[in-house]
N, C-alpha and C positions, 0 to 999 in steps of 0.2 A: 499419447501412445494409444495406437490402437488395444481393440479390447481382442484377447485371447481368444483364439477360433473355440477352446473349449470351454471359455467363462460365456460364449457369445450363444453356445447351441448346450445349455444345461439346460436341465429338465424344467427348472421353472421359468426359464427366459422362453422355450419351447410353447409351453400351455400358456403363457401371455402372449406371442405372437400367433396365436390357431386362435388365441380369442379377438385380437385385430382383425385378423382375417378375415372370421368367421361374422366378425360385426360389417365390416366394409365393404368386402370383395363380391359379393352376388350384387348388389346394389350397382356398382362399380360397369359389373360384368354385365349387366342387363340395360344399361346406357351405353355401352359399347358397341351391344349387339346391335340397340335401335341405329347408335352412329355410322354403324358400315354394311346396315339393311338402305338406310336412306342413301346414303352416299353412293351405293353400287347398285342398286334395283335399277339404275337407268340403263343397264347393260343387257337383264333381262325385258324389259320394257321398248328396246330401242329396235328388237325383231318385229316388230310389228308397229312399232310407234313411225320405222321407216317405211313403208308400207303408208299407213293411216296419214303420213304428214309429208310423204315423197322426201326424207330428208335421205340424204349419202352421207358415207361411211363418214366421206370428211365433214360432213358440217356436223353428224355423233361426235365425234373425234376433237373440232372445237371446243362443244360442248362442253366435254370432260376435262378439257384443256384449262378451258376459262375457269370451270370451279375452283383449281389451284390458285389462281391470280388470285381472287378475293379470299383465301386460306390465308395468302402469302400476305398479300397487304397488311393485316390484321393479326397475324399469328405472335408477332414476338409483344406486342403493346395489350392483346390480351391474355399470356401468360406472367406477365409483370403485375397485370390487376388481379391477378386471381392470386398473385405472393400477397399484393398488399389489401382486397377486400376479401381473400378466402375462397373456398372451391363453392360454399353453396351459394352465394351469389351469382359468381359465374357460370358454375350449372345451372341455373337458373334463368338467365340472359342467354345462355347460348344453344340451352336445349328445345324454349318455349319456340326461339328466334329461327331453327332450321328447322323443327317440324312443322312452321306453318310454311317457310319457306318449298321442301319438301312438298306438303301436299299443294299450294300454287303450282306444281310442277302441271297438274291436270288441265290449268287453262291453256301451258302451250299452243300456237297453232303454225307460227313462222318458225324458221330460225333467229332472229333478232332474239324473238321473246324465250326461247329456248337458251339463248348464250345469257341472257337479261336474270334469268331463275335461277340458273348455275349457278352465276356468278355471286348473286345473293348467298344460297346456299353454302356457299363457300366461304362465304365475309360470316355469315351467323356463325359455321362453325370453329371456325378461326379459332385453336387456341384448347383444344379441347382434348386433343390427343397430348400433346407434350405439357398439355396442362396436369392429365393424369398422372403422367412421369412423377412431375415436382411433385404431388399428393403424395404421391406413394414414398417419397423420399422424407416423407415430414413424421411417416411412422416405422418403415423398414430398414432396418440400418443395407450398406453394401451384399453382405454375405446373407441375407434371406431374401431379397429386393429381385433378384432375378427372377425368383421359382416365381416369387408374386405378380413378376410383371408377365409370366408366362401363364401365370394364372388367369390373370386380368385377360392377355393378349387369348385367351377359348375362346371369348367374347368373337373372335374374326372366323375359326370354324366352325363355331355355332351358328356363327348369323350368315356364313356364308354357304352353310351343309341347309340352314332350314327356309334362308332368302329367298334363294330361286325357287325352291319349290314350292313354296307359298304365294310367292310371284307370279308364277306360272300357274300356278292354278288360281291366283285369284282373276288372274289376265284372262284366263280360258270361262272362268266360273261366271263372271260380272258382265262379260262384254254384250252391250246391247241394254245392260240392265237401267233403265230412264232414260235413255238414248245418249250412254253414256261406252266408249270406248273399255276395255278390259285395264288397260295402262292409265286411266284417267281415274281410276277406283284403287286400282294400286297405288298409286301416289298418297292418295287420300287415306287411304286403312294404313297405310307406314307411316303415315306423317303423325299421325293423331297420338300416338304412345311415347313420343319423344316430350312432345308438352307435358304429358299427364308426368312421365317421368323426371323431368325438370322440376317440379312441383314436391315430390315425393324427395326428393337430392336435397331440396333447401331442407325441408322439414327434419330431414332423418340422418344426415352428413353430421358430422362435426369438422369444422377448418385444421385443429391441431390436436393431441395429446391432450394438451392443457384445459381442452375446453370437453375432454369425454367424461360427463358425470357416468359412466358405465367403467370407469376406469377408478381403481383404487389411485391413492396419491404414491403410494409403492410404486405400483406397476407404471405410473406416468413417471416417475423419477428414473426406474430401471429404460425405457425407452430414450428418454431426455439422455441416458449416461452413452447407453452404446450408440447413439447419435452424435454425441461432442465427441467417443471415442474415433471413430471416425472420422469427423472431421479436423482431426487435431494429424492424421497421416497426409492433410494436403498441405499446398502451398498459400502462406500467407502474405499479407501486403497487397494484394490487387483491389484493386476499385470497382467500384458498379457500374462508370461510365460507360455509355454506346461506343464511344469512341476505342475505350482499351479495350470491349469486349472485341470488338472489330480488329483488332489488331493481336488479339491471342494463337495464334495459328493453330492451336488445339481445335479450337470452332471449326478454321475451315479445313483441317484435317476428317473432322468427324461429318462436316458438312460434304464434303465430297464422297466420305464411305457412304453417307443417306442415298446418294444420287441415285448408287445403284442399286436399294432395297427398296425406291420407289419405283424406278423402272420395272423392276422385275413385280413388283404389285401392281401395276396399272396392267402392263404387257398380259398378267394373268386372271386379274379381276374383271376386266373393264371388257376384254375380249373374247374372252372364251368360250360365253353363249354364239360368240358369231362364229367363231370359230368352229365349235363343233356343230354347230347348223349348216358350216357349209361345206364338213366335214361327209355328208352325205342325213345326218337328222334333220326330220321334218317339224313333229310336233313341239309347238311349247313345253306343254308337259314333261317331254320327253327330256327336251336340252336341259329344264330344268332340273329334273333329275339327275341328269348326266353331270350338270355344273357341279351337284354338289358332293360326288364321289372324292373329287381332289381335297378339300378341306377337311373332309372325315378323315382321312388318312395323314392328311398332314396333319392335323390334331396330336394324334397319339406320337408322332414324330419331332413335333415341338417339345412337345412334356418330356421327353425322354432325353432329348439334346440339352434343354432346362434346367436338368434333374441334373445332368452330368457335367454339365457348365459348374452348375452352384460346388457339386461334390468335390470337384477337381481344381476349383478356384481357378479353370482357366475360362478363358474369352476367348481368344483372339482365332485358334485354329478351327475354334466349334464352329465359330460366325462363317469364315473363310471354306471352308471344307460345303458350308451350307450351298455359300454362294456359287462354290466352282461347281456341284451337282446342279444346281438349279440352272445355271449357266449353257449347260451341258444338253438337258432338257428342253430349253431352246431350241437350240439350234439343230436337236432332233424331231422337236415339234416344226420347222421351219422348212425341211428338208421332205421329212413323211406327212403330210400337209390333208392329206385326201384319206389315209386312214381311221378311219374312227377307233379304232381299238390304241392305236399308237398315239393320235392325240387324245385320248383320256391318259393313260398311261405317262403322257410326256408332261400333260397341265399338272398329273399329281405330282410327280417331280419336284416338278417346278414351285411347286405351293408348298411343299413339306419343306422344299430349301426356303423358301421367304418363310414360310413361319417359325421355320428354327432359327435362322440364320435372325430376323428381327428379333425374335426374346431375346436372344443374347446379347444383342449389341443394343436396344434398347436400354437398359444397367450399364452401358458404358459412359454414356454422358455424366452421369451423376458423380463417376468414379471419379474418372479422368480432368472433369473440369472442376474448379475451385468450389467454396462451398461462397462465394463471392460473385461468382459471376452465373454459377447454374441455374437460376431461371431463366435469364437473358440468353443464355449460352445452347439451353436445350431448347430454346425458342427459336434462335438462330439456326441452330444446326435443322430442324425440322422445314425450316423457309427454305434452307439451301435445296434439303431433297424436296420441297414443295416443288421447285422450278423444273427437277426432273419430270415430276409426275403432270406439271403442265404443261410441257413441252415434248413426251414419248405420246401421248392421246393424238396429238396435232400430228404429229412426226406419221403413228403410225397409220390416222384417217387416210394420210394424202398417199401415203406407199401403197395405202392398197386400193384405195380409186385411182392411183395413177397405171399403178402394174396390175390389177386384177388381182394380187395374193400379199400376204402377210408374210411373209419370206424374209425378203431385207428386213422390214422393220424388228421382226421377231431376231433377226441375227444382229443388227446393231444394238439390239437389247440385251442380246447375250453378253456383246463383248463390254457393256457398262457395268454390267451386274458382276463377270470374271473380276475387271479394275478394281471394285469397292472390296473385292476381299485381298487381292494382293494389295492395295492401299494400306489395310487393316495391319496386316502384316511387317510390310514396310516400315511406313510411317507411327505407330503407337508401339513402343518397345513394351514387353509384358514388366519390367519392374511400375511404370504408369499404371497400372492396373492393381498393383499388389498382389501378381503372378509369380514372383521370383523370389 
């Protein structure tokens, strides 16, 4: 039986979950930042990298495409290693493995070698995101795991309010400097902090509960209780096989609501520097600045949707409500195209719906799937929306070297991004959640 919402938020279950936190979560959150500084700096990079290398939007577009293939490859065989060797291992192999990747990004000069770096980058990182997920599952029981994962999840408006502009200026600051490109320095100053932090993760981590000498034997018992109480509310008897995980339709339930919070992440991360550069801004500086308006704002609108998720023990209309604004946003960014005032305005939208609309439904996997199949499961379901996010980059290069605008693509992105919240709704009834 589950454990009593008020036995679960008493005062001293309280001050030992701020001391987890407070031991894990900046750590956590400072590998985050570097993972979606390196992974999207080639958006602020790719203004001038197209220029410097004559590549089009479609071969950026491949680019960003191909780095999902090697996520995808690799995603669900290294979230199973890091159940069975532990998170600081894995952080350790996967952080050392894309920030060298990463800063390789400087010797570009083709596109071969361009889809070639990606794609590495993508195979190193493999694993890393829905790896956090499982972590956080190993100390947070359901009913605090959201705030945490939205805690964790600042790491995406941080690194993506301080990215561009440190991108952009380091692009503006460097260029020329040893007869070295602005974007070829950039690559190199992002890449470099990911190693060092890998390093710091094995050392300073612990894999479980059991293994925190920081942890009284009390306080690791009271964690260990509201963790089996938890799991004693799902369903038992399933296996660990590939083959039943494959066959649970929970996976590709939750794998098709991912499609459309990848979509709507690529459509907004990946793009947006071009967007508003050709929105009528000229300067680097400038767009980097401008990029990082949407994520400051969606910040505070995560926290608040997070806050009110955990409060209200609901999921399902928080995520959905996200989606259908963000959705909305689209297709007004898609329409008012040449405004710079209304695409700032429409990218922030659109960013506050994915970062609220992700904390939330992030906590669902862990709920909803067995406590048997969830590593495998939030592995899976991560590959599913991997395919969106490698297939909307490609989708949206060719729409807009073929038409001269982001239009279509931005609209078939909206209506993915609508789907995953009526999905949401549909398909997951709120008693699967422990909503009812």
């Amino acid at each position: 039986m589950a454990a009593p919402k008020d036995k679960l938020y008493d005062p001293h279950r309280d001050a030992l979950y701020r001391k987890v936190a407070f031991r894990l979560m900046p750590l956590l959150i400072i590998c985050y930042m570097a993972n979606v500084i390196d992974r999207t700096n080639v958006g602020i990079a790719q203004v001038h990298m197209s220029t410097d290398l004559n590549f089009s939007n479609t071969v950026y577009g491949f680019a960003v495409g191909i780095f999902y293939l090697g996520y995808i490859l690799f995603e669900i065989p290294s979230n199973l290693l890091l159940d069975k060797m532990g998170v600081r291992k894995t952080l350790l192999r996967i952080m050392v493995l894309w920030g060298a990747m990463s800063a390789c990004t400087m010797l570009v000069r083709t596109p071969l070698e361009f889809y070639i770096v990606r794609f590495l980058l993508g195979l190193a990182e493999a694993g890393f995101w829905p790896g956090m997920l499982l972590y956080l599952t190993y100390w947070f029981p359901s009913g605090r795991r959201t705030q945490m994962i939205s805690i964790f999840m600042m790491a995406i408006p941080i690194s993506a309010t301080v990215g561009p502009t440190l991108s952009g200026w380091i692009i503006h600051e460097m260029e020329g400097v040893v007869n070295m490109h602005g974007w070829q320095w950039m690559f190199v100053l992002e890449g470099i902090p990911a190693v060092i932090l890998g390093v710091v993760a094995f050392l300073y981590l612990d894999d479980r509960p059991s293994d925190a000498n920081w942890l009284s034997s009390e306080e690791k018992s009271l964690i260990e209780e509201d963790l089996q109480a938890e799991q004693s509310t799902k369903v038992h008897g399933e296996t660990y096989g590939l083959v039943q995980m494959l066959l649970d339709y929970r996976v590709w339930v939750l794998g098709a609501i991912t499609l459309g919070t990848y979509a709507l992440s690529n459509a907004i991360t990946f793009w947006s520097p071009i967007i508003i550069q050709e929105s009528g801004v000229e300067s680097i500086v400038s767009i980097g600045l401008l990029t990082s308006v949407a994520p400051f704002v969606g910040a505070f609108v995560m926290l608040a949707v997070a806050r009110s998720s955990d409060r209200l023990r609901e999921r399902r209309w928080h995520f959905s409500i996200a989606m259908f604004c963000a959705s909305a946003a689209l297709i007004s960014l898609s329409i008012f195209y040449s405004s710079p005032l209304i695409v700032i305005a429409a990218i922030t939208v659109a960013t506050a719906g994915f970062y609220a609309g992700a904390s939330v439904f992030s906590g669902i996997p862990a709920i909803y799937l067995s406590n048997r199949t969830r590593a495998g499961g939030i592995a899976m379901v991560t590959t599913i929306g991997a395919m969106a996010a490698m297939l909307s980059p490609i989708m949206m290069g060719w729409i807009r070297t073929s038409t001269g605008s982001f239009s279509l693509g931005l609209q078939i992105s909206a209506g993915v991004v609508f789907t995953a919240g009526v999905v949401l709704l549909l398909a997951v009834p709120a008693r699967s959640l422990r909503e009812s």
